[in-house]
C-alpha positions as a Python dict, from the first residue, in 0.01 Angstrom:
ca = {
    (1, 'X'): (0, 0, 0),
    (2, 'X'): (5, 196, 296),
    (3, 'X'): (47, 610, 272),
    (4, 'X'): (314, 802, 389),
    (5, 'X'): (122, 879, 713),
    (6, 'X'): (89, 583, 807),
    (7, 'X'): (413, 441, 722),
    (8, 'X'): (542, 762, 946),
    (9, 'X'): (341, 708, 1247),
    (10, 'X'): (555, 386, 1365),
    (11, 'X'): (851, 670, 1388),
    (12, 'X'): (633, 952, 1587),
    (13, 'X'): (744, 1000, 1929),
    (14, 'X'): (422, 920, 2169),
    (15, 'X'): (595, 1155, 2440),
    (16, 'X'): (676, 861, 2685),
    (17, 'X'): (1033, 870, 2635),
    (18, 'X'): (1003, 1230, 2843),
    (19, 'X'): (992, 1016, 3150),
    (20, 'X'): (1293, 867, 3063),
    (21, 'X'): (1477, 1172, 2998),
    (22, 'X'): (1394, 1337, 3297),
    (23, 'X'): (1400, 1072, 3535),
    (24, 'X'): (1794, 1028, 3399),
    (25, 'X'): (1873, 1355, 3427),
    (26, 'X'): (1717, 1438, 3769),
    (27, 'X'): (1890, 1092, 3905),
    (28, 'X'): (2184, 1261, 3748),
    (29, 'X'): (2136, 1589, 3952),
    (30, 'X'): (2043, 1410, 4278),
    (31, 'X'): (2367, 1220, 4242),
    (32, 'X'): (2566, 1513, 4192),
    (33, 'X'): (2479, 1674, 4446),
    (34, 'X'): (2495, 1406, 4698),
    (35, 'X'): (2874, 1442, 4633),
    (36, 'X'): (2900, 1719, 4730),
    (37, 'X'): (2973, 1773, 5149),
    (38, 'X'): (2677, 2026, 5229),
    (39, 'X'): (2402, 1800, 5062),
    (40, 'X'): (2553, 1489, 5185),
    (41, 'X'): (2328, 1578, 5525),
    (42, 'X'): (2010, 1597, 5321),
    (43, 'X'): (1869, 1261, 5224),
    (44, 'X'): (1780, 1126, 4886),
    (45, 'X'): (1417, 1116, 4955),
    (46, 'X'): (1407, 1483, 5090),
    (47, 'X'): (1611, 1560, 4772),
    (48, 'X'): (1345, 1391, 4556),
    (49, 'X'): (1079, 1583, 4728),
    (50, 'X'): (1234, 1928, 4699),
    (51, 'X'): (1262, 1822, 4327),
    (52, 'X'): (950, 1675, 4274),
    (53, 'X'): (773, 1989, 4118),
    (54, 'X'): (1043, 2087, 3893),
    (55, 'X'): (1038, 1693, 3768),
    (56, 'X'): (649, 1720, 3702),
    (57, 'X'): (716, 2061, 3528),
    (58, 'X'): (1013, 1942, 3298),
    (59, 'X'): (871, 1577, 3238),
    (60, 'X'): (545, 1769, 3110),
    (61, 'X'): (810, 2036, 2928),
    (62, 'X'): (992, 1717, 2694),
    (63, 'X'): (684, 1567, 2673),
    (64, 'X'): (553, 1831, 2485),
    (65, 'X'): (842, 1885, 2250),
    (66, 'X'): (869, 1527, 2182),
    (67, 'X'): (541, 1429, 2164),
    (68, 'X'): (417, 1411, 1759),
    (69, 'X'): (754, 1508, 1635),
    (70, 'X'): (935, 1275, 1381),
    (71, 'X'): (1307, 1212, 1377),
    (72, 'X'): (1477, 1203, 1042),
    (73, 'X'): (1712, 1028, 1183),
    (74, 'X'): (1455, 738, 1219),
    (75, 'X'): (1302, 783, 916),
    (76, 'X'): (1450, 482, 605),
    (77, 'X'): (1377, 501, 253),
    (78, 'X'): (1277, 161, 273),
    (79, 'X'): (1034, 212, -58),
}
């Protein structure tokens, strides 16, 4: 019979899904502002290079918070 670490640690985030996160959300932000008329000028690779930093910096940001952390959501009573 396993214990209840171990029957946890199939539910603990490994942090990956920051990369996911923040890769949506900064596609989400490039996109925006591609709408509007004074970016439109400014192309999606120069865009992705004046965000690159602040991608780094948040990807390592949720990757910290999620990393380790359980979701009770995610958690069954399947005992």
């Amino acid at each position: 019979m396993l214990n209840l670490r171990d029957r946890l640690t199939t539910y603990a985030s490994d942090g990956r899904t920051a990369y996911k996160i923040v890769g949506a959300l900064f596609d989400n932000i490039i996109s925006r502002l591609r709408r509007d008329p004074r970016f439109r000028a400014v192309s999606v690779f120069d865009l992705e290079l004046l965000l690159a930093d602040a991608r780094v910096n948040a990807e390592r940001q949720v990757m910290h918070e999620l990393k380790d952390r359980i979701h009770l959501d995610d958690i069954r009573d399947d005992a």
